[in-house]
N, C-alpha and C positions, 0 to 999 in steps of 0.2 A: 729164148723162152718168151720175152716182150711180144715178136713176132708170133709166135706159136698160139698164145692166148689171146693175142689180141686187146693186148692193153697197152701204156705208157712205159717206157721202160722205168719210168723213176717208178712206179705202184712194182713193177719187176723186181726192182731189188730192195725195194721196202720189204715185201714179203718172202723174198727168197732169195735174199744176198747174205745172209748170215751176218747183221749187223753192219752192213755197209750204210746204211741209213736207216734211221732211227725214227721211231714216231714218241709223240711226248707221252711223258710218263708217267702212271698213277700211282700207285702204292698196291701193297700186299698183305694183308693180313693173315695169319695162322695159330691155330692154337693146338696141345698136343698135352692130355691127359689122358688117364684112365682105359691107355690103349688104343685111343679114337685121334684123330690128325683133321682138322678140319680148316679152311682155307677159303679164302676169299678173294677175288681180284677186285683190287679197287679201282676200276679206272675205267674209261668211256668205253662201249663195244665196239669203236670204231677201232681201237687199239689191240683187239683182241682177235685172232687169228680163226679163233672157231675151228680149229682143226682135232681132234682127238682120236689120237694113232694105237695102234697096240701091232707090236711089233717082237718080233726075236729073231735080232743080226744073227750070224754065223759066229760060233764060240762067245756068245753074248747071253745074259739070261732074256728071258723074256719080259717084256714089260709094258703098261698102258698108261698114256698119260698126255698134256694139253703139247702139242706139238708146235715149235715156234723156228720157222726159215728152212723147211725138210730135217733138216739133220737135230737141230735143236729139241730143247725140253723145256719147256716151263716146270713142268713140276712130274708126278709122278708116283707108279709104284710096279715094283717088277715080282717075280717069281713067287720071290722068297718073303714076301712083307714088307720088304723096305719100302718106306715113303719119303721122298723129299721136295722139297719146295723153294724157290725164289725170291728174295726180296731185295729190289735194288736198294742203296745207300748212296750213291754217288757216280755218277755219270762222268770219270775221264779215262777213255779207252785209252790203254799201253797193247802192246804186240801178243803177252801171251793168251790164254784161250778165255774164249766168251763165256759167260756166265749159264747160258744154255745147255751152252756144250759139255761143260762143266756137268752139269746136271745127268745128261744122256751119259757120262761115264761112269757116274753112279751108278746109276739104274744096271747102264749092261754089266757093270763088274764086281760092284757088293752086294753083301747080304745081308749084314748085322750095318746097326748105326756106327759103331766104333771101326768098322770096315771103312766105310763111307767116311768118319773123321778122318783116316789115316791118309786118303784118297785126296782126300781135300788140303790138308796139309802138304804134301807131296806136289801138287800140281803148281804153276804158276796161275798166278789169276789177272786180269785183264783189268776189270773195276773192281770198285768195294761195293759189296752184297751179303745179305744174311743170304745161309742154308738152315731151312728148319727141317727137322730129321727124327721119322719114328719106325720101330723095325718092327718086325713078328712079336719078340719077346716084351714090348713097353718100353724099350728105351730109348729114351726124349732126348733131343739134343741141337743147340743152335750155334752152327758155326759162323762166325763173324769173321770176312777174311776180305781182305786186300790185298794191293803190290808190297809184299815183302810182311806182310803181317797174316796171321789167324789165330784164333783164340775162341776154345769153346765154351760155350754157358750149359749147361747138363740141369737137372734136377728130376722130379718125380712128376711136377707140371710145369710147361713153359709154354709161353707165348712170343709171337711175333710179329713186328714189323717193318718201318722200313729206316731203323737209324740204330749204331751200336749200343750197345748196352754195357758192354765192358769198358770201365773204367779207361783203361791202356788206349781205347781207340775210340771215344768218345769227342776227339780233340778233330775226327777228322767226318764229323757230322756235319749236315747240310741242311737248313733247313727243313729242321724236323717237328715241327711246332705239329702240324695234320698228324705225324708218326706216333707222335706222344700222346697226340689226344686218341687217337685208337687203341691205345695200349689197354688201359683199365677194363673195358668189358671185356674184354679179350683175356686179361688176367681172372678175373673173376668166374668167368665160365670155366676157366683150366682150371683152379682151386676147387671148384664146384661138385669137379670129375663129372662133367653131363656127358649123357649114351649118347653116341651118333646121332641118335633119333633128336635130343635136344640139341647137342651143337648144331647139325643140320637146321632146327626153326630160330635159333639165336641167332645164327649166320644170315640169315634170310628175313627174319620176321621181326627181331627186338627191335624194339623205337629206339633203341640203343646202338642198333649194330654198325660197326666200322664202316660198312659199305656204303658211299653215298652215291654210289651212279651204277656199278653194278656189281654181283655178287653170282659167283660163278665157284660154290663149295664144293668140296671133295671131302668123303669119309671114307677110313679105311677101318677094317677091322682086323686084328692082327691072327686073331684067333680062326679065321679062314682068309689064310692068304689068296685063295685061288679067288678071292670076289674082291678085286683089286679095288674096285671105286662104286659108287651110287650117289645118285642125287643129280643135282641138274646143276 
């Protein structure tokens, strides 16, 4: 592939080695009320792939969303409404599957959030990462999981970022001090229950917002699954 495009092989499997090498890492921001999911990438655009696929494997549902190493997902939303999303917590690869990837068997194989919990407990996981999860019907959901751990935080509005929130797995935070301080507007917009329309210019526009280098939002609406994403 190195040869074929005509670049370095290290830039080679930077972007299509499925985490064979890693580039450094920002944070993630999400919020999920009032039936709208909206998300942030916080980190430099050299880090960001710029790719956005929409795809339906064979026996897979269909689905569009930020594509990371071909196979991989950043984040997402397929068929049926389901939306989910990435947030690193802790960088020490073990053997089983990558957080991405993780993500892309969401997409092709649930429908409802509670699908996708069940999914995600069931799988082994590679690092520790939040999943922020909102389906067709409004239900919000953030899985907090690692090697040998998961634990979900549920409610009516949640937010997220990039360090656990549950008590149980609090102990295996990393320098979260940036993580925390995004948190507040981010909760407060979810409390607020803002339209698309507003999370979209809070995301982008507040002298407040999480994002200090770049911001690259998704909104979904649950109520027409078929118009998986908008915005920039």
């Amino acid at each position: 592939m190195a040869e074929r495009l005509n670049v370095p092989i290290e830039q080679a499997v930077l972007y299509f080695g499925n985490d064979g090498l890693r580039m450094p890492t920002g944070g993630c921001s999400a919020v999920m009320s009032g039936g709208v999911y909206g998300r942030n990438y916080d980190f430099r655009p050299r880090g960001y792939e710029a790719r956005f696929a929409l795809v339906q494997a064979r026996d897979s549902y269909a689905s569009i969303g930020g594509s990371h190493q071909l196979t991989g997902r950043l984040d997402g939303m397929n068929q049926h409404g389901l939306t989910i999303g990435l947030h690193l917590v802790k960088v020490r690869p073990r053997f089983p599957l990558t957080s991405t990837l993780l993500v892309r068997r969401v997409l092709d194989s649930c429908a409802t959030t509670a699908e996708a919990i069940d999914l995600l407990r069931r799988l082994p996981h590679a690092m520790k990462y939040n999943y922020s999860l909102l389906d067709a019907g409004g239900v919000a959901a953030v899985v907090e999981a690692g090697a040998g751990a998961v634990l979900v935080r549920r409610g009516d509005w949640l937010a997220c970022t990039n360090h656990f929130q549950s008590p149980q797995l609090r102990r295996l935070n990393h320098r979260v001090a940036h993580s925390i301080g995004r948190l507040p507007p981010l909760e407060s917009w979810a409390a607020r229950q803002l339209s698309a329309e507003q999370t979209f210019k809070a995301l982008n526009f507040s002298a407040r917002r999480p994002s200090t280098t770049m911001a690259t939002p998704k909104r979904c609406i649950p109520s027409s699954p078929s118009r998986p994403s908008d915005g920039s």
